[in-house]
N, C-alpha and C positions, 0 to 999 in steps of 0.2 A: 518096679522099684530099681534105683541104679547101684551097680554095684560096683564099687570101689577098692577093694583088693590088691593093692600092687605087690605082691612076693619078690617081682624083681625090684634091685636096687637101683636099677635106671630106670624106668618105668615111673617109679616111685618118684626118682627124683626130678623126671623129666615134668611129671603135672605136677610139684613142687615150684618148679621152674615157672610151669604155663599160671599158677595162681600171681607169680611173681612181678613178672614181666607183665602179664593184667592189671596190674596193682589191685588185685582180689583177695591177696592175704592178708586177715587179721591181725594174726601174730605178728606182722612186721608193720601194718599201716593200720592201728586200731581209730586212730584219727576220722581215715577215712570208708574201712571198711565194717559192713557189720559185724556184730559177733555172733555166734553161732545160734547163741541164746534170742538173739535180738531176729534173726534168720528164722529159727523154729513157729515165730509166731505166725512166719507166711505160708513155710514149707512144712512138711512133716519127715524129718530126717532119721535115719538109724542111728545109733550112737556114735559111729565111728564112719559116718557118710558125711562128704563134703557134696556143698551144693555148685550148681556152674548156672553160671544165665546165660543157656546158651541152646540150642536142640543138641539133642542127640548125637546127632548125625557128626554137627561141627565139634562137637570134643572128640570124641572119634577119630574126625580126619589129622585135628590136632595131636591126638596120644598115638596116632601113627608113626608122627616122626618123620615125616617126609613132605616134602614140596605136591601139598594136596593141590588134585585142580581143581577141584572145588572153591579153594580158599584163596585160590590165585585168581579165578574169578570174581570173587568177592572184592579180593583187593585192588582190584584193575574196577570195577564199579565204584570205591567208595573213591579210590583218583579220580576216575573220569567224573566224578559231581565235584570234587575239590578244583580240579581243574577249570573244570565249566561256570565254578562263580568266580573264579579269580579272572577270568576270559571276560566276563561279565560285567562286574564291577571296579574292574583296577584299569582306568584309560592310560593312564600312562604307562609306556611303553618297557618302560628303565626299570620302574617299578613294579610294572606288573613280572617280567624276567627276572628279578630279582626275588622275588616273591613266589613265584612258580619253581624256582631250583631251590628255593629251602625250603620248600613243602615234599620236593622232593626227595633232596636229603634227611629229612624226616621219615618219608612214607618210607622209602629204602632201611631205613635203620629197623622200625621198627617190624617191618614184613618180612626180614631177615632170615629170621626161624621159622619162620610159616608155626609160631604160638601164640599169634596176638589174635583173640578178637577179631573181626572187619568192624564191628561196630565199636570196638575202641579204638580201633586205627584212626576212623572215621570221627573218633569225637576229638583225642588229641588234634587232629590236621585242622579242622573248626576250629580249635579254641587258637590253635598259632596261628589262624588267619585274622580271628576278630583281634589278639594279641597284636599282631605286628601292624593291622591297617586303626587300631583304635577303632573298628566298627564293630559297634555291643549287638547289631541284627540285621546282619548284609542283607532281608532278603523283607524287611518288613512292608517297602513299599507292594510287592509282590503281595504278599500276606492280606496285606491291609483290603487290596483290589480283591482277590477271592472272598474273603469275608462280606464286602460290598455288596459285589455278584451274587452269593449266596444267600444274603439279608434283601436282595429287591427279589430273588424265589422265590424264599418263603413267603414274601409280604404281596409275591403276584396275586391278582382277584383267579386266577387258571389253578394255584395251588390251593389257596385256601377252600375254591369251589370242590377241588378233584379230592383233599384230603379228609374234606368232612362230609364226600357223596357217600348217601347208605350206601352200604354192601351188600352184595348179591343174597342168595336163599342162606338162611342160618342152620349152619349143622351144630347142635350143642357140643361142648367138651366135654370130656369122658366122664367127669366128677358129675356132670349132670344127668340124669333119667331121661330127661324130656327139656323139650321149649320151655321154659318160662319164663317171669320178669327177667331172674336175675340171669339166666345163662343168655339173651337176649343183650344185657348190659355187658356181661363180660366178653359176647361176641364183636362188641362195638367200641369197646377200649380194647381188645385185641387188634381189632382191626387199625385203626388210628394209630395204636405202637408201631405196630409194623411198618404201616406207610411213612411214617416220621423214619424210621431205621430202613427204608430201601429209599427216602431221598435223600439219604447224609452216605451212601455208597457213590453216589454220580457224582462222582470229582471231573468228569469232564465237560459237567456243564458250567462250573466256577474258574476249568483251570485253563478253559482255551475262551474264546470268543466265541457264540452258541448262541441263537433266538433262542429265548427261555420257551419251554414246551409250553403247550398248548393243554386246554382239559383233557383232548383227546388223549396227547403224549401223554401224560402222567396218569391218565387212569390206564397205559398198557405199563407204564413205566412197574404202577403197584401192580397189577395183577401180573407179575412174572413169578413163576412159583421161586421160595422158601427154597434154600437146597442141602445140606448137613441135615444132623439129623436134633440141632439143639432147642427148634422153636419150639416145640411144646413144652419141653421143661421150665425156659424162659417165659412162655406166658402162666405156666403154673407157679414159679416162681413169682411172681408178679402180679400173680392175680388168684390166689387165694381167698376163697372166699369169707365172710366175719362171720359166723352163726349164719343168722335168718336175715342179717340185712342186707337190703338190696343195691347190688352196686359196692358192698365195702369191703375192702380187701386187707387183708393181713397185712399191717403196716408192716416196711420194709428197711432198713438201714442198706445203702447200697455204695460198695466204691466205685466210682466212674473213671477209668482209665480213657479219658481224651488221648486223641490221637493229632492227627493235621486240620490246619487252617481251613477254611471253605467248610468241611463237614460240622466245625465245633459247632458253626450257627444253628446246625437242624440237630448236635447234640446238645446243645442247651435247650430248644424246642423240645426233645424227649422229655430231660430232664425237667422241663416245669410239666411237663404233663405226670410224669410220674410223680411229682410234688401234691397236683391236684387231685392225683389217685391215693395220697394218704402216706405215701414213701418219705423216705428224709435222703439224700443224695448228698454226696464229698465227693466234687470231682477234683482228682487229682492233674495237673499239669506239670511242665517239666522246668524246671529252677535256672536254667538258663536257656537262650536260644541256640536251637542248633536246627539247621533248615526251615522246614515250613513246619513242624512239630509245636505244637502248642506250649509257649510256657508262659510266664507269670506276668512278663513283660507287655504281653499280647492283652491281655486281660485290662492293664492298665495305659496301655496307650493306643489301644485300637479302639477308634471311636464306638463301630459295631459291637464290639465284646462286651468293650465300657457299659455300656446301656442294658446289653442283653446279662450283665452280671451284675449289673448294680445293686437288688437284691438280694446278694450270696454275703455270705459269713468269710471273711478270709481271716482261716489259721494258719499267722506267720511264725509261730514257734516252732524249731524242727525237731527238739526233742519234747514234746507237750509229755507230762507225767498221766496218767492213769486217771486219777482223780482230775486232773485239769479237764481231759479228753471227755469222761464219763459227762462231767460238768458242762461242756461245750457239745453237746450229742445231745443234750438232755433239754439246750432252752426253744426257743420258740421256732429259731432261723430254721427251717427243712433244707434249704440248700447250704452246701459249705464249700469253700475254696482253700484246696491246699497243692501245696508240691511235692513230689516225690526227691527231691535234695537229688537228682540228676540234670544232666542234659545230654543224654542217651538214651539210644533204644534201652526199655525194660530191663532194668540190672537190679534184683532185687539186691545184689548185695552193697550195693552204696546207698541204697533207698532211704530217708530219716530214719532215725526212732521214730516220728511220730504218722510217718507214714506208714511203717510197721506195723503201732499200735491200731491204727486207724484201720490197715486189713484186717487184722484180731477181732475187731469187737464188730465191725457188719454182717451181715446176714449174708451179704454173695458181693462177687467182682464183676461188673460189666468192664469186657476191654475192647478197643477199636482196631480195627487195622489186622493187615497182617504180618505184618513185626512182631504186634505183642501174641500173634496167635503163635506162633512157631516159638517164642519163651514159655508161652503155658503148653498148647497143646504137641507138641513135636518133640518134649522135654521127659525125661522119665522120670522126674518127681512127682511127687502127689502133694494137693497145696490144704490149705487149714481153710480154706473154703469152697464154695463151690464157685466156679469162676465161668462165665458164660463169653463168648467171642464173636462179636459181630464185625464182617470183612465184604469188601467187591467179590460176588463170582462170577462166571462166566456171562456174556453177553449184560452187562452191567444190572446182575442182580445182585442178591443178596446172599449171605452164608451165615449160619449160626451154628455154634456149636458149643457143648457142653463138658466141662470136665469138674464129676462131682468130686465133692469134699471126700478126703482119705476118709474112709470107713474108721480108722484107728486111731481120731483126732476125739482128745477129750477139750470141749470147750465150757469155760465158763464165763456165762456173759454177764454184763452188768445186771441184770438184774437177777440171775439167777445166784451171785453172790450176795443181793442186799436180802434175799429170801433167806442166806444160809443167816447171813448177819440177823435176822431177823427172829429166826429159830432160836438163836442163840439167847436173845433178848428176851423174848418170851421165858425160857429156862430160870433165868436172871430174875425177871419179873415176878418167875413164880416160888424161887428160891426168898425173895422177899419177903414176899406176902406168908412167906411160912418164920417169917421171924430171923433166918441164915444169913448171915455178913455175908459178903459178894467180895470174893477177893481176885485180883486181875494178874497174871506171873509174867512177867515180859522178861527174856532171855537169848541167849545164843540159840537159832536152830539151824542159821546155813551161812553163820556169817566167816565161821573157819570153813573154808572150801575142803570138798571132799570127807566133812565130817560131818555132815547133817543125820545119817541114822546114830553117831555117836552122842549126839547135840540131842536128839528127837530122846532117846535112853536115857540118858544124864538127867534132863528136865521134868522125863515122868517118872522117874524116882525120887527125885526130892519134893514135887507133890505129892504125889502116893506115902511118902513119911509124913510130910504134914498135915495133911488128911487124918493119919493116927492118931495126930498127937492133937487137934483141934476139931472140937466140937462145934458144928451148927455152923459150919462154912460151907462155902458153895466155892471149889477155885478152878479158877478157869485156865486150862492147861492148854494153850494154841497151839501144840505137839499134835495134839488131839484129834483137833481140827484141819488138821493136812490131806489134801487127796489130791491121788494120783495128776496128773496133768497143770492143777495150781502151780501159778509161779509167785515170784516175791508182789509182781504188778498186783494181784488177783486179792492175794493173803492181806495186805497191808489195805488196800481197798474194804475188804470185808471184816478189817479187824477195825476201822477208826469210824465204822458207823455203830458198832460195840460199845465202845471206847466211848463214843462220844454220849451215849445214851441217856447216862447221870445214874446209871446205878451200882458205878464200881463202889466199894466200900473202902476197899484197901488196896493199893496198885502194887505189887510188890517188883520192882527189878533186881535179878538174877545177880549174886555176889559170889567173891570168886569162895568165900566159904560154905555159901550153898554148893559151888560147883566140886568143892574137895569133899562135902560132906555126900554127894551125892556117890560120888568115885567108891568112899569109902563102902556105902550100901550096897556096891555091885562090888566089893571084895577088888576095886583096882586101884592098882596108884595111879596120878593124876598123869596121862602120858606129857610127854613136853609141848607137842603144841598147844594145849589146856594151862598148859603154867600160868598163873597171873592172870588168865582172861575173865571178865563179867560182861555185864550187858552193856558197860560200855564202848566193848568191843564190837557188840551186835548194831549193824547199818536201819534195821528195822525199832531196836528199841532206844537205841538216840533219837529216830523220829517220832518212837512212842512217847517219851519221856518228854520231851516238846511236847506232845499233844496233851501228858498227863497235865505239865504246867497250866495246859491252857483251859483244860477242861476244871481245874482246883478252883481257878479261879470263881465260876460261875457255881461251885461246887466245895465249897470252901472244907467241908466235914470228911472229904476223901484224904484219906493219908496213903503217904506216898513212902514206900522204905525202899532203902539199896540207895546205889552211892549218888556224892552230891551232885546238882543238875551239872556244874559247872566243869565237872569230868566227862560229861558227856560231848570230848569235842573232836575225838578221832576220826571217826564216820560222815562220809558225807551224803554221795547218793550213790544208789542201786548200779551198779550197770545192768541193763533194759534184760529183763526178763530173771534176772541171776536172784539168787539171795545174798547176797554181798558184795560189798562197796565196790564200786567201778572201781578205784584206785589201789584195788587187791588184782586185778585181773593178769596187769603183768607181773607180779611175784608171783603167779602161781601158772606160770605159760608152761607146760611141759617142754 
């Protein structure tokens, strides 16, 4: 776990500075970075831990303070590529010199401090090349030809023969006793994965001029051993068994972290195969171009991709809500297409909302390359899933490696809140059938920041009074309902399939004389920031209060009390993960 402590006051203010000059601070660029809350969904942070997308190592040489050579190296690599496509692509002369001394004036500004990134070095100097030449993808014709080269691979009659030859003697996996049908089956889509994931490591037969291998080639190509130690988690991962049925595995939700050009083709190849094995896959791509890195562009104008994606779901919303997301995970498409809202190496912190979300709710991460390996694994955080890493290793094989989910991540996934939701209904259900009004209390519980255990108190006093004073009611205190790790995404998820059930009786939202009278029961006065507030205040029960309208409708005998709809117009939405309204976040910046 990383530890962040700075007692000195330069120290302090120095990674103050490095967030800055990254344009990694929230506080100052909530526009563009995430917020902590929205961060938590991927990482698992201590309360007073900042996160970095970065290894180790390089914060490190960074909060050193000195002219690392490390990072001098880095920066003299991401020139020498800026360099090399402006050599490249810009024939004239005037302009191309023109264009090389203010990229340099650039690189210089910003490598100054020895606090930037290399990989953000490297994205600003990209984006002021495509800026200043009007070229939206210097390198597509490039791109286009690896894709090609790697589409007549896959399609050679040498691969299709070599990747679907039995495999040698079958030794079963540990989950099995003995040989039989089904460890027989799972040795033979083991095998197939595998070979799919050590032909998308040989970028050098897409990215130079190469006879495409022969049966012989590619059957030593697959039999070069595995080297980390992550493939057997990844095939357990992946190939869970269903009960007694043979061949069927533990459907999967999986994020696919795509990497470069040439490989996507044999990682789309995994990806329908993992489709046919029962999975549902979101592969993520990068929102603009920057080198030979896959992004969205590629998807739509590369003929190869075009076809081999033609199939997939693309979600272009980048902050999709909870319910939209649940909703789109839920219908028939198994493959989906989205972006990570970068065009950089791995930054979770500018990554969407609904890239965020979209790590949250899958089962595990597959990532490419070894960029994204040194973000997850060379990083001393611990992530909200178990995140798996396939990369080149030596003599062009393959590497896997594993890094599980923090042991101290509470998750609640879709369906494990339609069960709570579900529980509750039944209660509901059965509170009916015994004759008891079903009354619903929609209130403040996190929408004044920093008061939620005050909000949580308030609320289950003034039902616990009314309780007393009313007979033969059932009311449903969503106080109640709260546990540990739920966020606002989770609660409001699991409270409007409640809601919507048709067995509220009475909805009642939360007035500021409930809230005085509750103060009064706990012997306090109403502190100031409680002055004046009701449910209209609350981000959650202005969208209950919508849903009450909508639900009256079809439901005409529910009565609804507390104040009128048309007050309900302060609140807008959530910021992603928080209990209250984005537009509270900077009035309450420490």
């Amino acid at each position: 776990m990383a530890e962040q402590r700075f007692e000195d006051p330069q120290k302090k203010a120095w990674m103050v500075s490095f967030f800055d000059e990254n344009h990694l601070n929230y506080a100052t660029s909530p526009e563009l970075v995430a917020s902590p809350a929205q961060v938590r969904f991927m990482v698992y942070l201590q309360p007073d831990e900042r996160f970095y997308p970065c290894s180790e190592r390089i914060f490190e040489e960074v909060m050193a303070r000195k002219k690392s050579p490390l990072l001098g190296e880095m920066y003299n690599q991401v020139w020498s590529r800026i360099f090399n496509l402006v050599e490249s692509k810009m024939d004239d002369p005037e302009k191309r010199a023109f264009l090389i001394d203010l990229l340099n004036i650039k690189f210089d500004h910003e490598t100054a401090n020895y606090n930037t990134l290399p990989s953000r070095v490297e994205k600003r100097l990209f984006k002021l090349f495509m800026v200043t030449t009007m070229i939206e993808d210097p390198l597509a014709r490039e791109k286009e030809t690896f894709n090609r080269r790697a589409a007549n691979l896959y399609d050679s009659p040498d691969f299709v023969r070599a990747v679907n030859h039995p495999p040698g003697p079958h030794t079963p996996a540990p989950c099995f006793s003995d040989v039989n049908v089904e460890s027989v089956r799972r040795h033979l889509d083991a095998t197939k994965l595998r070979r799919l994931f050590q032909a998308s490591v040989q970028t050098r037969l897409w990215e130079s001029e190469y006879d495409p291998p022969d049966f012989e080639q590619w059957q030593d190509i697959f039999d070069r051993p595995v080297t980390s130690d992550g493939w057997e988690d990844l095939e357990n991962f992946l190939l869970t068994p269903v009960d007694d049925l043979v061949g069927h595995w533990v459907p999967r939700r999986i994020l696919y972290l795509a990497n470069r050009t040439g490989e996507i083709v044999f990682d789309l190849a995994v990806i329908q195969f993992l489709i046919r094995l029962g999975h549902t896959v979101i592969m993520a791509v990068k929102n603009a171009a920057i080198y030979d890195v896959v992004y969205l562009g590629d998807l739509e104008n590369d003929p190869v991709l075009r076809r081999l994606t033609e199939d997939a779901e693309l979600i272009t919303d980048s902050a999709l809500g909870k319910n939209q997301l649940a909703a789109a995970l839920r219908n028939d498409k198994p493959f989906k297409l989205i972006t990570d809202g970068t065009m950089e190496k791995l930054n979770l912190l500018r990554t969407s909302a609904t890239f965020a979300r979209v790590f949250k709710e899958v089962d595990g991460v597959i990532s490419k390359g070894a960029d994204q390996r040194r973000r997850f694994f060379l990083s001393p955080f611990e992530f909200t899933q178990d995140v798996y890493n396939l990369s080149p290793a030596e003599n062009s094989g393959l590497s896997v490696q594993h890094k599980p989910i923090c042991p101290r991540v509470t998750r609640f996934t879709t369906s494990d809140l339609e069960d709570k939701a579900q529980d509750i209904i039944d209660q509901m259900r059965e509170a009916k059938r015994r004759g008891m009004i079903v009354i619903f209390y929609s209130g403040i519980v996190g929408s004044v920041p920093g008061e939620t255990e005050t909000a949580i108190q308030v609320m289950t006093t003034f039902i616990e009074d009314l309780e007393r004073q009313q007979a033969g009611t059932m009311i449903i205190n969503p106080a109640k309902f709260f546990e540990k790790g739920m966020d606002a995404d989770d609660l409001m998820y699991m409270w409007e399939i409640v809601q919507r059930s048709g067995l509220i009786d009475i909805w009642r939202f939360q007035s500021y004389q409930d809230i005085e009278h509750s103060f009064a029961l706990l012997g306090r006065k109403v502190p100031p920031q409680w002055v004046g507030k009701d449910a209209t205040y609350s981000t959650g029960s202005t969208k209950e209060r919508s849903i009450a309208a909508d639900v009256q409708k079809s439901n005409p005998e529910m009565q609804i009390i507390g104040p009128d709809l048309e007050k309900f117009l302060r609140r807008g939405e959530y910021g992603i993960g928080l209990f209250h309204d984005t537009r509270l976040v900077n009035l309450y910046q420490p």
